[in-house]
KOLBA-337027 format. One line per 10 residues: for each residue x, y, z of C-alpha. Coordinates in steps of 0.2 Angstrom, whole numbers, always signed. Each point is the difference from the previous one (the first is absolute). Example, Ala and Ser with C-alpha at 12.3 -4.5 7.8 and 13.67 -1.06 7.14 Angstrom:
! KOLBA-337027
+62:-22:+39  +6:+17:-3
***
This chain:
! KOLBA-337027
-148:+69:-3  +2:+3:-17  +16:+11:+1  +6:-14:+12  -1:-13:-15  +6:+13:-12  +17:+2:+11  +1:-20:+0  -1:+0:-19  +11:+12:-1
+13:-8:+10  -1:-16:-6  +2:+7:-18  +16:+10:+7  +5:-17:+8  -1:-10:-19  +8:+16:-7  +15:-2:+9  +1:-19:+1  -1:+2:-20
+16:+12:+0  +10:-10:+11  -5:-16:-5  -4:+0:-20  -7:-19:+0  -15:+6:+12  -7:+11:-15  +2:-15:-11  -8:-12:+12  -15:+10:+6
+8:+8:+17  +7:-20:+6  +15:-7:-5  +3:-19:-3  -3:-14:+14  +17:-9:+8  -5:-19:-7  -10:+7:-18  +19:+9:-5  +10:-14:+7
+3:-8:-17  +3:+18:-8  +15:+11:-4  +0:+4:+22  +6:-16:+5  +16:+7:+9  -10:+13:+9  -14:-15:+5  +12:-10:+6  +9:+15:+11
-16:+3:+7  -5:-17:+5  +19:-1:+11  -4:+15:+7  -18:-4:+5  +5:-18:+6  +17:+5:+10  +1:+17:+6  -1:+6:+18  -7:+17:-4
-13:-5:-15  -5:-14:+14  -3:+12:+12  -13:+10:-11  -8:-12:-6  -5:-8:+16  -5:+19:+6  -13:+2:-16  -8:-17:+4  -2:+7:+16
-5:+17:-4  -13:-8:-13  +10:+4:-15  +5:-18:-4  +12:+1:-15  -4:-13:-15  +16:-2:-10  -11:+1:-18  -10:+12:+4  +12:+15:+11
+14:-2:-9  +5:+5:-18  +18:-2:-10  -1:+15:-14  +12:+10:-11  +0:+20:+8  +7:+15:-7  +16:+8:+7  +6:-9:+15  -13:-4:+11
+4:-17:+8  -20:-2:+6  -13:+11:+6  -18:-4:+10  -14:+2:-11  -13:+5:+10  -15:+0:-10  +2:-17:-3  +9:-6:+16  +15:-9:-8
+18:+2:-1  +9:+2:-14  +17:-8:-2  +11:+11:-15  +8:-16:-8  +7:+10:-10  +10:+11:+13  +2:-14:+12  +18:-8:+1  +2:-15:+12
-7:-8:+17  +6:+13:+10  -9:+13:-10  -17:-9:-2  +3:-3:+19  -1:+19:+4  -15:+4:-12  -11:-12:+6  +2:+2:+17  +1:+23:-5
-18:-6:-8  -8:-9:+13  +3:+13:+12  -11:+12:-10  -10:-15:-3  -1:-1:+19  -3:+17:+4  -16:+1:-13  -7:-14:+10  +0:+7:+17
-3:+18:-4  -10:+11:-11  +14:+6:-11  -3:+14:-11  +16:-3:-11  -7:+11:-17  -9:+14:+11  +14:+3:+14  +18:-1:-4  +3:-2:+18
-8:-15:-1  +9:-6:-11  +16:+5:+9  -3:-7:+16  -2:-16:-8  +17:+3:-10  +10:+3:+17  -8:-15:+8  +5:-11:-16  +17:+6:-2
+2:-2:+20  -6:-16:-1  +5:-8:-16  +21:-1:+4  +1:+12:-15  +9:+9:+12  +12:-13:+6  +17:+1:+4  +5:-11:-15  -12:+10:-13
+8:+15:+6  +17:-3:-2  -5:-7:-18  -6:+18:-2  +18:+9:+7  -13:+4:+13  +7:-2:+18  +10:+9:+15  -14:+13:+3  -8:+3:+16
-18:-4:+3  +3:-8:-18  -13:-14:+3  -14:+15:+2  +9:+9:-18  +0:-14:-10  -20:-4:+5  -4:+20:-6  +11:+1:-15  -10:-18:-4
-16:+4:+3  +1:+17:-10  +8:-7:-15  -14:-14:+1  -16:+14:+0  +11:+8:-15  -2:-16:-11  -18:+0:+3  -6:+17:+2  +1:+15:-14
+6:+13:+14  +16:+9:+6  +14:-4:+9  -6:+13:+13  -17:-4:+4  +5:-20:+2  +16:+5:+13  -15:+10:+9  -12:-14:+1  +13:-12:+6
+7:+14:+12  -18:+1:+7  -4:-18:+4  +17:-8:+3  -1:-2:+19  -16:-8:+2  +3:-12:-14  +16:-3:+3  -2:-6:+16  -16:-10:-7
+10:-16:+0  -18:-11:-3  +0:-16:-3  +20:-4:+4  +0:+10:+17  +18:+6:-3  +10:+4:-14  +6:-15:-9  +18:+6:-6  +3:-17:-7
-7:-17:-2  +4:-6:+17  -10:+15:+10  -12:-6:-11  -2:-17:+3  -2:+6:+19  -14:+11:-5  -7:-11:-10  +0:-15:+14  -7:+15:+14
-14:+4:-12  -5:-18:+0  +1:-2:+17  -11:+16:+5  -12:-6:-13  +3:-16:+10  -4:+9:+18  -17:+10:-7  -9:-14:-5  +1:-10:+17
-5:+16:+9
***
């Protein structure tokens, strides 16, 4: 029992450790970073305002939002999510000690951008809620959810590849998920190149194919309006059975 609670502390102090890194406001502010409404008169006004568009009006954000409420996890604008300056260029991380997404207003450039973050954060937000995640303890944990974010996010679009000189490649959808989601465990975790391209090698077909809550891949806001009106109508379908 007591080597049980000693591994939690552990954890949780590894958690704040790498939150604190990452996200320098969270060692200021005690491990949680500023509410949406108590900033919205301060310097992150663009970011606030970014945030609230994206939360009102887009297909894929819609999407999880509605899958949390039903998984349990019902997001609360003041309290899960978080507009902070980071270090380097992070655009937003999910801090898992304190359940909340951090937006890097600092790193985060337009609409679009906020667009991708927020739904890239929700996933992991998503994936914490129906699953016990070990994201600090096994880094293919971590990477599981990374593929399944940057499958599911449209960070791998067509249009934000060509933006990248990325495009004309065979099986490119499938690269451009791997190269994201290695890139993403090297932001957040002090370890090689080698042993992130191994932990994404060893999960990537089961949580690629993991396509929960859309049901598909949503290459663009269209697919996921689609997936967004099927999730509502299976909701729909199990509550009159």
């Amino acid at each position: 029992m007591a080597g049980a609670a000693g591994a939690q502390q552990q954890q949780q102090q590894q958690q704040q450790r790498v939150a604190c890194q990452v996200f320098p406001e969270r060692r200021a502010q005690g491990g949680s970073g500023q509410g949406l409404l108590s900033s919205v008169f301060s310097n992150d006004q663009g970011c606030q305002r970014l945030l609230l568009k994206t939360l009102e009006t887009n297909p894929y954000v819609k999407l999880l939002l509605d899958a949390m409420k039903h998984s349990g996890c019902a997001v609360n604008k003041e309290r899960h999510f978080s507009c902070e300056d980071c270090n380097g260029n992070v655009s937003g991380g999910f801090d898992a000690s304190t359940s909340q997404i951090v937006l890097c207003q600092n790193n985060i450039r337009n609409q679009a951008h906020m667009n991708r973050v927020v739904t890239h954060e929700l996933v992991h937000a998503f994936d914490h809620c129906r699953a016990h995640v070990n994201w600090f303890t096994d880094v293919r944990h971590l990477a599981c959810s990374e593929v399944r974010a940057a499958n599911l996010s449209g960070d791998c679009s067509l249009v934000n590849e060509i933006f990248r000189l990325h495009f004309g490649l065979k099986r490119h959808h499938q690269t451009c998920v791997r190269d994201r989601a290695i890139l993403s465990i090297l932001a957040v975790r002090n370890i090689s190149k080698e042993v992130a391209q191994k932990a994404v090698d060893e999960v990537f077909e089961s949580c690629f194919n993991d396509q929960e809550p859309f049901g598909r891949i949503p290459h663009n806001k269209t697919y996921a309006r689609y997936a967004h009106r099927d999730f509502q109508n299976r909701d729909r379908y199990y509550s009159n059975i």
